[in-house]
Backbone as CSV, one residue per row, in Angstrom:
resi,resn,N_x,N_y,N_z,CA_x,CA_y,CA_z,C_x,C_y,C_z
1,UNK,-252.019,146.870,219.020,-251.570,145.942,217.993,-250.325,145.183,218.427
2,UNK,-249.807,145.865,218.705,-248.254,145.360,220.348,-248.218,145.624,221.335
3,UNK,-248.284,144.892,221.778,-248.269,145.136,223.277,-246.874,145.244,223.802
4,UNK,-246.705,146.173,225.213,-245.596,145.713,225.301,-245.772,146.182,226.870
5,UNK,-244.583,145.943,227.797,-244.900,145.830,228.994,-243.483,146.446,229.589
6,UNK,-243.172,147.596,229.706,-241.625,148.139,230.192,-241.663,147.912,231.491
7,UNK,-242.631,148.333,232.510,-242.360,148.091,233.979,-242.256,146.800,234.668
8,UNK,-243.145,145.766,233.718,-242.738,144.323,233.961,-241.597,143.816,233.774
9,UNK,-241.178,144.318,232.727,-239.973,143.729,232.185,-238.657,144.143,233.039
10,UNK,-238.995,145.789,233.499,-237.567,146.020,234.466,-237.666,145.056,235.713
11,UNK,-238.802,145.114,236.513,-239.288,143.974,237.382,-238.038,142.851,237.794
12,UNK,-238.606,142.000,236.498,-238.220,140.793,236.307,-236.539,140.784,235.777
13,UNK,-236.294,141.941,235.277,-234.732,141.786,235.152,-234.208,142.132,236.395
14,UNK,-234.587,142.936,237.286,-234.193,142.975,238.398,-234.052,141.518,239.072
15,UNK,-235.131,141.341,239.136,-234.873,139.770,240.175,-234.336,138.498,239.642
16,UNK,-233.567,139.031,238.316,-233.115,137.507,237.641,-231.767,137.895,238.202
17,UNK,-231.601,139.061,238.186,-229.936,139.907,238.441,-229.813,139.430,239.961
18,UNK,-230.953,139.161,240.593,-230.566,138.289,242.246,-230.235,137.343,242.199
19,UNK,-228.713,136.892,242.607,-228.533,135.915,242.998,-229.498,134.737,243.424
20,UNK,-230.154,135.086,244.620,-231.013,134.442,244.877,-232.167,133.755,243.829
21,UNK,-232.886,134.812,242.930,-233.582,134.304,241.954,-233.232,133.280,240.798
22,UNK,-232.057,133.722,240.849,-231.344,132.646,239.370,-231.845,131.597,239.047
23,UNK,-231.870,131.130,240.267,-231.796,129.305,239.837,-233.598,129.170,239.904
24,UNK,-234.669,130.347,240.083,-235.823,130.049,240.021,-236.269,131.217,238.173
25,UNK,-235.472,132.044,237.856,-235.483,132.692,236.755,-234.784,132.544,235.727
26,UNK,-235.055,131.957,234.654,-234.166,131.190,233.758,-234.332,131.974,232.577
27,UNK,-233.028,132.738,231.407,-233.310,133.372,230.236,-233.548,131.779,229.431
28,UNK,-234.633,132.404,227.868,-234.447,130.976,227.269,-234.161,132.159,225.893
29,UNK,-233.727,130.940,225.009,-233.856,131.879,223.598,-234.853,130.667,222.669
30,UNK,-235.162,131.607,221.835,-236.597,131.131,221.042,-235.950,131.347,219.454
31,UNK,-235.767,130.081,218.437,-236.022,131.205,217.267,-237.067,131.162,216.498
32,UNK,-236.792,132.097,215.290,-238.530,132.175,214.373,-239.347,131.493,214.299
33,UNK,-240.272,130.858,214.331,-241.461,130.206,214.160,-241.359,128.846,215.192
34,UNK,-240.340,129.156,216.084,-240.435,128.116,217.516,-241.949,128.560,218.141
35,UNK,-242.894,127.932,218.298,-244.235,127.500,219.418,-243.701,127.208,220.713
36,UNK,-243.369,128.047,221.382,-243.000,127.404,223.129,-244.073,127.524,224.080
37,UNK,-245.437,127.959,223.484,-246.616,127.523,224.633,-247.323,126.839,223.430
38,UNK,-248.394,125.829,223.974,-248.777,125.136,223.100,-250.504,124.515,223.504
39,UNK,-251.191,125.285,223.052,-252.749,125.026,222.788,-253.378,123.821,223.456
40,UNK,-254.037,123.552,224.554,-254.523,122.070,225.390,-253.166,121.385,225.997
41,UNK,-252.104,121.954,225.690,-251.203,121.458,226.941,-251.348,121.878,228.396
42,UNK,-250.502,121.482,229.253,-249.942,121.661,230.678,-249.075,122.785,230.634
43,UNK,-249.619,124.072,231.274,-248.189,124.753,231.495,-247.377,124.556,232.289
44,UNK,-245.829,124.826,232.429,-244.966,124.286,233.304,-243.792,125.680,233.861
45,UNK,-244.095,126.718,232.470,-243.318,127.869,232.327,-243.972,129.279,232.099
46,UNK,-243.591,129.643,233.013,-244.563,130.934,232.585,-243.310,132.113,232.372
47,UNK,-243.690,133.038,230.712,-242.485,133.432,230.270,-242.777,134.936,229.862
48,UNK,-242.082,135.590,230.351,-241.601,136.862,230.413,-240.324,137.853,228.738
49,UNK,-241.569,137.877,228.501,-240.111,138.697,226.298,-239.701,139.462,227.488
50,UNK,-237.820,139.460,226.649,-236.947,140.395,226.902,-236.980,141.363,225.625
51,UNK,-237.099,140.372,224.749,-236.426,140.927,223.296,-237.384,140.179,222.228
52,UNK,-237.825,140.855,221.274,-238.066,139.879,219.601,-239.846,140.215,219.652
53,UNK,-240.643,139.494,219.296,-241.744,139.764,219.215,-242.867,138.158,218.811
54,UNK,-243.596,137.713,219.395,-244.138,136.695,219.468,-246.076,136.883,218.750
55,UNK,-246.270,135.670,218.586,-247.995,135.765,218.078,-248.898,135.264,219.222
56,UNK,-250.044,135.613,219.880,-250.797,134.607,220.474,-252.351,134.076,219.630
57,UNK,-251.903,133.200,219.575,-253.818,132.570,218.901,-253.701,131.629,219.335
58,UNK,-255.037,131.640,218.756,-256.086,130.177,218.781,-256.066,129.262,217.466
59,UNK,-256.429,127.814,217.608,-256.596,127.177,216.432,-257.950,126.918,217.031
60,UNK,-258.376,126.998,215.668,-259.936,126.511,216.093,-259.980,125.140,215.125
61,UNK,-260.874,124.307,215.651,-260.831,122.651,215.369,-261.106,122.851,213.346
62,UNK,-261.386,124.100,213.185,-261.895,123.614,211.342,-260.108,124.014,210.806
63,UNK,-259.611,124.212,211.822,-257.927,124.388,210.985,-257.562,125.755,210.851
64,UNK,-258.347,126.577,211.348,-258.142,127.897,210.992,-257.609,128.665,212.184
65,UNK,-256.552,130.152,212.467,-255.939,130.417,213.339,-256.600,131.646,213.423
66,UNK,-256.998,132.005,214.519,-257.431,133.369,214.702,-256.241,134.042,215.649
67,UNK,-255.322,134.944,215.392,-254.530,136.000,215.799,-255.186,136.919,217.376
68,UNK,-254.746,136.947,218.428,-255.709,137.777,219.450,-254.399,138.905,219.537
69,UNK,-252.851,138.702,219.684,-252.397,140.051,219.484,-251.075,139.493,219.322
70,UNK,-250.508,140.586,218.889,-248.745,140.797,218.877,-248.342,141.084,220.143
71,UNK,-246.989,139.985,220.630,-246.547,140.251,221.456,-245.175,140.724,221.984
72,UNK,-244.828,142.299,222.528,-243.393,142.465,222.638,-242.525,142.385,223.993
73,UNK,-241.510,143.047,224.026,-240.832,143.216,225.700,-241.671,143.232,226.498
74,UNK,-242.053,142.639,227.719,-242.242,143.077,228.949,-243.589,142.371,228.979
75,UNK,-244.283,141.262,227.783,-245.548,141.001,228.110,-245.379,139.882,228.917
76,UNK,-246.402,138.796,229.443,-246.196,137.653,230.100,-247.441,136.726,229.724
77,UNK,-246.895,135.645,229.272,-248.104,134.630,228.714,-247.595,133.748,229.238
78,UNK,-249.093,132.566,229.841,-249.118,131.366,230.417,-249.560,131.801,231.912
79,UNK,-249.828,132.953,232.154,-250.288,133.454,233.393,-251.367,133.134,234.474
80,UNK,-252.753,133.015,232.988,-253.806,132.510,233.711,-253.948,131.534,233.552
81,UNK,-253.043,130.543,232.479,-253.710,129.182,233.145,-252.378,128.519,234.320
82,UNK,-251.727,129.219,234.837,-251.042,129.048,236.124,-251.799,129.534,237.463
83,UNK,-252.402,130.595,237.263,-253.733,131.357,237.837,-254.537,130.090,237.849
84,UNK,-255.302,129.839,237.068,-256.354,129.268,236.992,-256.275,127.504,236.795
85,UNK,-255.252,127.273,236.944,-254.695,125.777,236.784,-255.016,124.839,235.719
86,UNK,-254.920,125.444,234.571,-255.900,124.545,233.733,-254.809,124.683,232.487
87,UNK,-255.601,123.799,231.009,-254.893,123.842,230.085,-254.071,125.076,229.169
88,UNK,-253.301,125.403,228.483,-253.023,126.177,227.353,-254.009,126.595,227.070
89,UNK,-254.699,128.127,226.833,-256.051,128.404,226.212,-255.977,128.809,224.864
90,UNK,-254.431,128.953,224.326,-253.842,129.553,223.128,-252.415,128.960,222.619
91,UNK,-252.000,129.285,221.918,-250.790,128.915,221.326,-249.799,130.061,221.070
92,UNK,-248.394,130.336,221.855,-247.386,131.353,221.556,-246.088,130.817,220.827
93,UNK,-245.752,131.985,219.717,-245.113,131.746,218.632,-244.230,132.479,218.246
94,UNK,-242.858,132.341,218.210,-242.174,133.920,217.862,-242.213,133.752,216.555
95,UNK,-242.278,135.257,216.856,-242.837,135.601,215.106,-240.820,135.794,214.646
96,UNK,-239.838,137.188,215.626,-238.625,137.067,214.924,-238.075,136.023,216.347
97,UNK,-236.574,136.234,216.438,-235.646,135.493,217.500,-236.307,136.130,218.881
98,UNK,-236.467,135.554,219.586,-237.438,136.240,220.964,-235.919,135.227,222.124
99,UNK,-236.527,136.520,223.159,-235.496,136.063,224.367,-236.486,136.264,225.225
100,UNK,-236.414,135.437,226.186,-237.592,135.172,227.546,-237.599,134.541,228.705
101,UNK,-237.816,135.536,229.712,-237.606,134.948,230.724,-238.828,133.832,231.025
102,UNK,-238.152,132.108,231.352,-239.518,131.561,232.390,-239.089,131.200,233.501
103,UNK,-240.228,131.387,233.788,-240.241,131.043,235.491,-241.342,130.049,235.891
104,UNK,-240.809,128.933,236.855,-241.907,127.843,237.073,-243.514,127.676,237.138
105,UNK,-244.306,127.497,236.899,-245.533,127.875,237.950,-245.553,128.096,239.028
106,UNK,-245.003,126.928,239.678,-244.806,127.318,241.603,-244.451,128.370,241.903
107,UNK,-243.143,128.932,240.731,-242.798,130.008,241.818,-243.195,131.684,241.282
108,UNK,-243.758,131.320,240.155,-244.844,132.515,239.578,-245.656,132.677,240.632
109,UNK,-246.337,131.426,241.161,-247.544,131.732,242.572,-246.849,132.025,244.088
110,UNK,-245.837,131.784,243.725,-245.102,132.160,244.931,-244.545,133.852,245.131
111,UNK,-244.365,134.437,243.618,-244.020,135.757,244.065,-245.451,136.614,243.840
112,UNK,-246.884,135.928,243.530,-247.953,136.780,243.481,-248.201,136.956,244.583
113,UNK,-248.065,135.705,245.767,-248.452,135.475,247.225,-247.495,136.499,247.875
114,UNK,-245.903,136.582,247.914,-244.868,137.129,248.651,-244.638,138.383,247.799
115,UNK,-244.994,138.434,246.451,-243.611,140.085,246.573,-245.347,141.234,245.579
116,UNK,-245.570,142.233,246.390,-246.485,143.293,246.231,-246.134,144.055,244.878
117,UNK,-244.604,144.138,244.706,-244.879,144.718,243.282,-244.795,143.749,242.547
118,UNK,-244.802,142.915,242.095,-245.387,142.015,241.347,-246.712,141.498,241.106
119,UNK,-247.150,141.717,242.281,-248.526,141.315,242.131,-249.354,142.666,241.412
120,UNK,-248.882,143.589,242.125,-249.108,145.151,241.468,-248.946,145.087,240.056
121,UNK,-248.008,144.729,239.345,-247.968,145.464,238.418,-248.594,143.915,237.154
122,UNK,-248.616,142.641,238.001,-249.609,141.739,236.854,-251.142,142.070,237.011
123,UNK,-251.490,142.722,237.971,-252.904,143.448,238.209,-253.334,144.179,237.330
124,UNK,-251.977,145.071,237.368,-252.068,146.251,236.061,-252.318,145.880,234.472
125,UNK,-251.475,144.671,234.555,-251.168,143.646,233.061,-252.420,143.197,232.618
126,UNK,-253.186,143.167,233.306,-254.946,141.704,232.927,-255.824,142.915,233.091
127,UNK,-255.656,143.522,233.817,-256.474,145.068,233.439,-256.480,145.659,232.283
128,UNK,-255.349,145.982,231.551,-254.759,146.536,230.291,-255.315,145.806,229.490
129,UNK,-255.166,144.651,229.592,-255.663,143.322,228.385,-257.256,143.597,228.319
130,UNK,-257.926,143.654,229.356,-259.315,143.244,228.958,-259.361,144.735,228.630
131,UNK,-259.224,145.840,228.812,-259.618,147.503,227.858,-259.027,147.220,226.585
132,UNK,-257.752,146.846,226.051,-257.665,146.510,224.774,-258.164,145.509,223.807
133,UNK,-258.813,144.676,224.751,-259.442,143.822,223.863,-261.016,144.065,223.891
134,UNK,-261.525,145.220,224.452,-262.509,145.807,224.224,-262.439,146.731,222.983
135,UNK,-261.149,147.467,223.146,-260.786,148.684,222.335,-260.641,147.788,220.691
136,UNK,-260.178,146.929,220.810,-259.851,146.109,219.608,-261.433,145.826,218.622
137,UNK,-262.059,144.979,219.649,-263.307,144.728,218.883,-263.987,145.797,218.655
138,UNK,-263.924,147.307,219.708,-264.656,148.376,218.780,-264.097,148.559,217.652
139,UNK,-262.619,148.379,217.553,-262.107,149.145,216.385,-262.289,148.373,215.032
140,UNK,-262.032,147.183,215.302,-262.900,146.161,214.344,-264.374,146.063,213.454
141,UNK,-265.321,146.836,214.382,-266.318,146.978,213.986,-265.992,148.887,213.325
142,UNK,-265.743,149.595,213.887,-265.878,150.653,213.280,-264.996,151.275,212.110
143,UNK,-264.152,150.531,211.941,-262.575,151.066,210.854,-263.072,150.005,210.080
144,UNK,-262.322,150.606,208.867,-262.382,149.423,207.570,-261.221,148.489,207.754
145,UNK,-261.362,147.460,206.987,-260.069,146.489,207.095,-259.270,146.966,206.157
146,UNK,-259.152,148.251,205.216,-257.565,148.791,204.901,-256.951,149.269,205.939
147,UNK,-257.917,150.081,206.930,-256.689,150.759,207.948,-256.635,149.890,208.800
148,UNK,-257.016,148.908,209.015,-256.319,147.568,210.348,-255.452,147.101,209.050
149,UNK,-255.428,146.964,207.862,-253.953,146.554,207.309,-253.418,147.217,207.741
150,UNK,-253.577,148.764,207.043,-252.095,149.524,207.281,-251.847,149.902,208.749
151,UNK,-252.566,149.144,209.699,-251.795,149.406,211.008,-250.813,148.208,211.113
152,UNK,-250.990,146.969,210.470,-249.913,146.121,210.319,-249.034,146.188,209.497
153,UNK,-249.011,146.925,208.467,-247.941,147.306,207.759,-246.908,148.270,208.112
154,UNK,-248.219,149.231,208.839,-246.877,150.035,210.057,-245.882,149.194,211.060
155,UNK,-246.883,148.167,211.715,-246.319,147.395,212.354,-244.834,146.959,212.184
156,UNK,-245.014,146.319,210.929,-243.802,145.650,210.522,-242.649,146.390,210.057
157,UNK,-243.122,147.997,209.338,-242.079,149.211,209.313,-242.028,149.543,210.586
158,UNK,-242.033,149.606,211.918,-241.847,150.161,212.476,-240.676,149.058,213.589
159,UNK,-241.286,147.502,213.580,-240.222,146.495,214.220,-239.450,145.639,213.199
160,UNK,-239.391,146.581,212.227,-238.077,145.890,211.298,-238.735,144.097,210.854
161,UNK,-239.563,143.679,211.190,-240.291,142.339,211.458,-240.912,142.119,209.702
162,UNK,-240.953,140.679,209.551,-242.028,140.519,208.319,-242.892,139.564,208.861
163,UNK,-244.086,139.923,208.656,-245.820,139.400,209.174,-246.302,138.808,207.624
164,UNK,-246.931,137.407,207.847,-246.898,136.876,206.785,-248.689,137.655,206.032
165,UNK,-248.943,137.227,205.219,-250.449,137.337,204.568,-251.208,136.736,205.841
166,UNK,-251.081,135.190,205.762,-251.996,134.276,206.173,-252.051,135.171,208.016
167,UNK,-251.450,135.411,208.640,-251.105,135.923,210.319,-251.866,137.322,209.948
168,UNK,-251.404,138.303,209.095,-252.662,139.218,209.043,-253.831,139.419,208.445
169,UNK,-254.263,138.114,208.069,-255.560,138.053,207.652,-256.053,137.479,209.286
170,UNK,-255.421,136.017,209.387,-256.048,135.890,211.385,-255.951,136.420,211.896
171,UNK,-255.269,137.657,211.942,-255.432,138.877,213.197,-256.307,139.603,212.842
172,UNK,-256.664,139.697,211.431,-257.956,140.757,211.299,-259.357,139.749,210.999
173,UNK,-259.018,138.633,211.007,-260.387,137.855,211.589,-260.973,137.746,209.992
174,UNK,-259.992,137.473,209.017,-260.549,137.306,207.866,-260.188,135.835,206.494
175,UNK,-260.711,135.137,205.927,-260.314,134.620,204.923,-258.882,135.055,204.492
176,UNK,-257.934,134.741,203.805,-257.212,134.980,202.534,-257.684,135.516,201.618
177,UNK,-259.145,134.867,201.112,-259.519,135.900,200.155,-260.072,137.002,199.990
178,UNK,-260.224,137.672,201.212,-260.885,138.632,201.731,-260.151,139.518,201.932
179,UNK,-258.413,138.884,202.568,-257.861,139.582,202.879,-256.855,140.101,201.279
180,UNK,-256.737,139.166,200.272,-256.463,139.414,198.979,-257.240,140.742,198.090
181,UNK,-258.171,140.730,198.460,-259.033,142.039,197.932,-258.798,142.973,198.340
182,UNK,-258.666,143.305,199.613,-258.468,144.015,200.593,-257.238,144.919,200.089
183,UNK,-256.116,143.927,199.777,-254.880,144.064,199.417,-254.885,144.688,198.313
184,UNK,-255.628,144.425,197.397,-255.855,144.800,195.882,-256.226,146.210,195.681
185,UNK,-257.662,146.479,197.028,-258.026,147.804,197.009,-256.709,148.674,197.356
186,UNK,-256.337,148.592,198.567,-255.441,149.236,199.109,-254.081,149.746,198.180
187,UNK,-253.823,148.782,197.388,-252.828,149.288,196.382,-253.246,150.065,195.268
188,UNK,-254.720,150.266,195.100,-254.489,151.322,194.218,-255.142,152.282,194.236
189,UNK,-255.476,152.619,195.939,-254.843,154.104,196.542,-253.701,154.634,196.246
190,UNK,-253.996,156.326,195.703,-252.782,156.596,195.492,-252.546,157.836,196.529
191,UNK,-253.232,157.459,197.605,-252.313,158.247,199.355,-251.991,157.699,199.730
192,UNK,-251.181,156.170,199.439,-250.817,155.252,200.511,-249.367,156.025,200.511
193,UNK,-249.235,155.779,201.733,-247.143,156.112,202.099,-246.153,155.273,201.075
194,UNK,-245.201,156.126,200.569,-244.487,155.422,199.969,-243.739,153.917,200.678
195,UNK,-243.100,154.488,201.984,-242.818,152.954,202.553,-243.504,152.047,202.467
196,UNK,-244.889,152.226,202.814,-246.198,151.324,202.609,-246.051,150.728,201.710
197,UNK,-246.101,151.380,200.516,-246.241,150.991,199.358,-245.615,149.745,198.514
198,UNK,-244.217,149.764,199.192,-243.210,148.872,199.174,-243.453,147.605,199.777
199,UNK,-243.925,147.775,201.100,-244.539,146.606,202.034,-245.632,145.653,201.260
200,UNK,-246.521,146.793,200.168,-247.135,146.169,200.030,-247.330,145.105,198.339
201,UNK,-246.065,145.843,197.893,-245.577,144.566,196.734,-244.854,143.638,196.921
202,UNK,-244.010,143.817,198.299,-243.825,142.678,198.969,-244.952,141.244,198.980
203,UNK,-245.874,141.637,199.720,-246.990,140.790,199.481,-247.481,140.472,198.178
204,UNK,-247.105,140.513,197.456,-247.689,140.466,196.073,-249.308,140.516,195.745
């Protein structure tokens, strides 16, 4: 539901801390609902969370956003279409204040070509992705959509974060009004966690 990436992330703080790297590793800061990758564009930056937590989706042409995951420390988006030279395939969004390293395209392809743990450990990164996004759509099909809520309600108790209605209904691949019912059932369970519980009159 978050991803997050610790060995990348020490990685890359290492080599920003090189002199040498500096002027090719740049911190940026992001705040809330800043879009710094952007859907059928050109990438130019490929960016590395230090800190905060970001969205990746899709818009699909009828206006509607489908959610593919939460993103925390240590992930890296804009990868494959620097890989693969082509447009934005998605849109990234911080969800709170996000800090991030980017680094050019050129020289993203320059340390896959020259430096082995890097290449090692984004190997590891696109590996991880395609088992969780296997693991995802099983879990999709086999869990009800109260407990993919309350895994986002944990979510947000657990990174201090607020996730709107409309973002966890597109992450669970549903209407508003679907996801409104949903909401309705779920509250009047009476095993939900008390924290929960709170989260979830929040939402009204």
């Amino acid at each position: 539901m978050l991803r997050t990436n610790p060995a990348f992330l020490n990685l890359i703080d290492r080599l920003h801390a090189e002199n040498i790297e500096q002027k090719n590793i740049s911190l940026k800061l992001f705040p809330a609902g800043f879009r710094f990758i952007n859907q059928g564009e050109k990438i130019r930056n490929i960016y590395f969370i230090k800190d905060g937590i970001t969205k990746c989706f899709i818009s699909e042409e009828n206006g509607k956003d489908f959610i593919i995951e939460f993103l925390g420390k240590g992930e890296v988006v804009g990868e494959l279409e620097a890989i693969k030279k082509i447009d934005c395939l998605c849109n990234v969004e911080a969800i709170s204040e996000v800090t991030a390293y980017a680094i050019p395209d050129f020289y993203f392809l320059k340390l896959i070509e020259t430096n082995i743990e890097f290449t090692s450990i984004l190997l590891q990164e696109l590996s991880t992705r395609i088992i969780q996004t296997s693991t995802r759509a099983s879990f999709q099909q086999l869990y009800t959509l109260e407990y993919g809520l309350i895994k986002l309600l944990n979510l947000q108790k657990e990174e201090n974060i607020s996730v709107s209605k409309e973002d966890m209904a597109a992450y669970l691949g549903i209407s508003i009004r679907s996801f409104n019912r949903t909401l309705k059932q779920l509250k009047s369970k009476t095993n939900v966690d008390e924290s929960l519980t709170k989260l979830l009159a929040n939402l009204g």
